[in-house]
C-alpha positions in Angstrom: 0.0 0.0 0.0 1.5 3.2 -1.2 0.8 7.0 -0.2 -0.9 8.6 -2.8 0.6 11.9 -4.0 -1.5 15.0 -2.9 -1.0 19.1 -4.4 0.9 20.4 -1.4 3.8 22.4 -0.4 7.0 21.7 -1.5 8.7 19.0 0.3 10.9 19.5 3.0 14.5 19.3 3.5 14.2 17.3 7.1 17.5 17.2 7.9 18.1 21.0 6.8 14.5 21.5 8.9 15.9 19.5 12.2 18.8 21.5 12.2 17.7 24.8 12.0 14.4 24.4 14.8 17.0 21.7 17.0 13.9 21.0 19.7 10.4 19.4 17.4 7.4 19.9 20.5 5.4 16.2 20.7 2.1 17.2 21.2 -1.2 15.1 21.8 -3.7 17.2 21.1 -7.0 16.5 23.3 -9.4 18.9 21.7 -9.1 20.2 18.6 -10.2 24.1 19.2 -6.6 24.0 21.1 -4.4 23.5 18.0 -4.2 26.6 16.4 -3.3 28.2 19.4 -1.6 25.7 20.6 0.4 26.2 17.1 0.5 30.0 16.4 2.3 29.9 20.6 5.1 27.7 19.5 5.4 29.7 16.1 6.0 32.8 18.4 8.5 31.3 20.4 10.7 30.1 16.8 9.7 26.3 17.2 7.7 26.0 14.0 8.4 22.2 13.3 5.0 20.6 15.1 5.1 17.1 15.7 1.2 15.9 16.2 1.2 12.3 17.6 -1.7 10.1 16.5 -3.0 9.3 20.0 -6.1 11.0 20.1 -9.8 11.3 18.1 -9.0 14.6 17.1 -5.4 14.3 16.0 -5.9 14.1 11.9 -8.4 16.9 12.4 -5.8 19.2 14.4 -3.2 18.6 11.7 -5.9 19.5 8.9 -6.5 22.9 11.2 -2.9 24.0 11.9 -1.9 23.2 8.1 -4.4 25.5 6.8 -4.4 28.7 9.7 -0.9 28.7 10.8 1.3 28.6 7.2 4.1 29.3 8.8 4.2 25.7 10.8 5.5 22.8 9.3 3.3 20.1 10.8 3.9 16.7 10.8 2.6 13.1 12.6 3.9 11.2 15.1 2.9 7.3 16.0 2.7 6.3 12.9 2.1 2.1 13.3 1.1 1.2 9.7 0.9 2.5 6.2 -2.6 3.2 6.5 -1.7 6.2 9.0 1.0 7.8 6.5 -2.2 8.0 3.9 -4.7 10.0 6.5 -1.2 12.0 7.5 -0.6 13.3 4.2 -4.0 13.8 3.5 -4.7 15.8 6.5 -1.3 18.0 4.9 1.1 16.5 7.3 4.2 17.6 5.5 6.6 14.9 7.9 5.7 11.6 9.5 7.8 10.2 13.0 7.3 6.7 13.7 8.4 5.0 17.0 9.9 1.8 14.8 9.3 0.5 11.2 8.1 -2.4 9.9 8.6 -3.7 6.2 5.7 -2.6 5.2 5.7 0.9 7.1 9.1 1.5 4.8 7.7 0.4 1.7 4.6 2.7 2.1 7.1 5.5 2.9 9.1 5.4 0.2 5.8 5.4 -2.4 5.1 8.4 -0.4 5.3 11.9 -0.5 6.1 13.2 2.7 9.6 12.6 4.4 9.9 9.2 6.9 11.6 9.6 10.5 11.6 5.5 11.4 12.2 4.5 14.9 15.0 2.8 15.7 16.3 1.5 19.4 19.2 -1.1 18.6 22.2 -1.1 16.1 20.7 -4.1 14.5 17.4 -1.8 13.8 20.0 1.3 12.8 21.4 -1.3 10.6 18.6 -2.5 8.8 16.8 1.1 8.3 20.6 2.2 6.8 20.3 -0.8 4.3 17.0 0.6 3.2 18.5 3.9 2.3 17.4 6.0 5.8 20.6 8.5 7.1 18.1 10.0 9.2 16.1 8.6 12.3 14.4 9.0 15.2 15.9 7.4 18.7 13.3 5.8 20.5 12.3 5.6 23.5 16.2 7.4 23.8 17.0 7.4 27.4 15.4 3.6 28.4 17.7 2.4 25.1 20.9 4.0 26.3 20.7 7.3 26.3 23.6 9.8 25.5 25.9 6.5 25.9 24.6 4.6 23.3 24.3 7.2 20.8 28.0 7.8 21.3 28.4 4.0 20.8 26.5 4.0 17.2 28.5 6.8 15.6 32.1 5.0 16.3 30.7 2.0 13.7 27.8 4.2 11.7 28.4 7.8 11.7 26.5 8.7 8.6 23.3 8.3 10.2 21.9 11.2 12.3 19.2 11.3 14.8 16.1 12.7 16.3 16.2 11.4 19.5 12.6 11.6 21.8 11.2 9.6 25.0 13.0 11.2 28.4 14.9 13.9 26.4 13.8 17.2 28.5 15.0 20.8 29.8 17.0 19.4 31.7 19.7 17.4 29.2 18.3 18.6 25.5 21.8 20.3 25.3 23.8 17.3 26.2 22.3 15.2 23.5 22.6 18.4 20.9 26.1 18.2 21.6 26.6 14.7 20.0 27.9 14.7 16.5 25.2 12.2 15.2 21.9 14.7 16.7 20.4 17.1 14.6 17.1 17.8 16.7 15.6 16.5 19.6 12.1 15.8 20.3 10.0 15.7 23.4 6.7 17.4 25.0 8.4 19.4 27.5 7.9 22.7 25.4 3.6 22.3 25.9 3.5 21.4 29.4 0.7 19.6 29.9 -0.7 22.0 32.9 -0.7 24.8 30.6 -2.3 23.3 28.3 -4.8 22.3 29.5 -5.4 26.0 31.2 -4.7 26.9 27.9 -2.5 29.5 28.9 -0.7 30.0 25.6 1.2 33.3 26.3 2.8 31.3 29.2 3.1 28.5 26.2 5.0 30.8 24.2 7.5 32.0 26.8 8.6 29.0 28.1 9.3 28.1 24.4 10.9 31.0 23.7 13.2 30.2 27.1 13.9 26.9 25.4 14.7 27.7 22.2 16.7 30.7 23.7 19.1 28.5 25.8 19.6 26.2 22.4 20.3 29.8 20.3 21.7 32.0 22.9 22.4 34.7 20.4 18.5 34.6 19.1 
């Protein structure tokens, strides 16, 4: 099963994207009247790459909303499980899709597909087998319960032409560390929503602790 191609914007360079935003928000969006704001606040704070993770009802619907009121967001999918959920993605005008692993059919639908593929990967053996299937870029998943920092600096000895997006226990508190490993380009995580504030829906305070975020990762922005 293939994506079908779709009119959209032009594709994205995701590794050229990953470098320049460094921190992609993980959100799971609950109701869907809270993803434009939810957007337009992270857009403010200079974090326009929006990872929406297909957890919820409203999910496919939120990406649908923030693709057509906030242009300036490139917004993308996260839990992607089978190739089914690439086709609503980039029908919804997800322009990205994260998944946390692959299967052989997951790749095959991705590469019929429009929209770039972030596979999961936890082991070399999965590294390994994404590389063979042409994939230089990946996401690290769950990161910190499959090594962490450690194990990321054990993969680039043996592969360092693959680069990573590593999410699950990346947070404030060591985002930088794992930036400052050759083979990261970005790091993903919810931190930058926190789930009390939005929920409140207290986007200004949304927006500034971004903007702190970001900040600390471009000190001179």
């Amino acid at each position: 099963m293939s994506v079908v191609q779709r009119d959209r914007p032009a594709a994205l360079d995701m590794r050229q994207l990953l470098r320049e935003v460094r921190l992609v928000p993980v959100l799971t969006i609950e109701r869907l009247a809270d993803a434009v704001p939810l957007a337009r606040a992270l857009i403010a704070a200079g974090l326009r790459a929006l990872e929406i993770t297909l957890r919820t009802p409203v999910a496919l619907d939120a990406v649908r909303a923030i693709a057509r009121e906030v242009p300036d967001a490139a917004v993308g999918v996260g839990t992607v499980l089978e190739p089914a959920d690439l086709l609503r993605a980039q029908g919804a005008g997800a322009r990205f899709a994260f998944s946390p692993g692959f299967t052989s059919e997951l790749l095959i639908a991705a590469e019929g597909g429009g929209i770039p593929f972030i596979p999961g990967v936890a082991t070399a053996a999965e590294i390994m087998q994404a590389r063979a299937r042409g994939y230089r870029l990946l996401k690290f998943f769950p990161a910190e319960q499959s090594g962490g920092i450690a194990a990321l600096k054990a993969h680039y000895g043996p592969i360092p032409d693959v680069s990573f997006c590593p999410t699950g226990g990346v947070g404030a508190h060591n985002m930088k560390e794992y930036l400052a490993q050759p083979n990261v380009v970005a790091v993903g995580g919810s931190f930058p929503a926190p789930a009390a504030d939005l929920a409140a829906q207290r986007w200004d305070a949304i927006r500034d602790h971004a903007k702190e975020l970001r900040a600390q990762l471009n000190p001179s922005s």
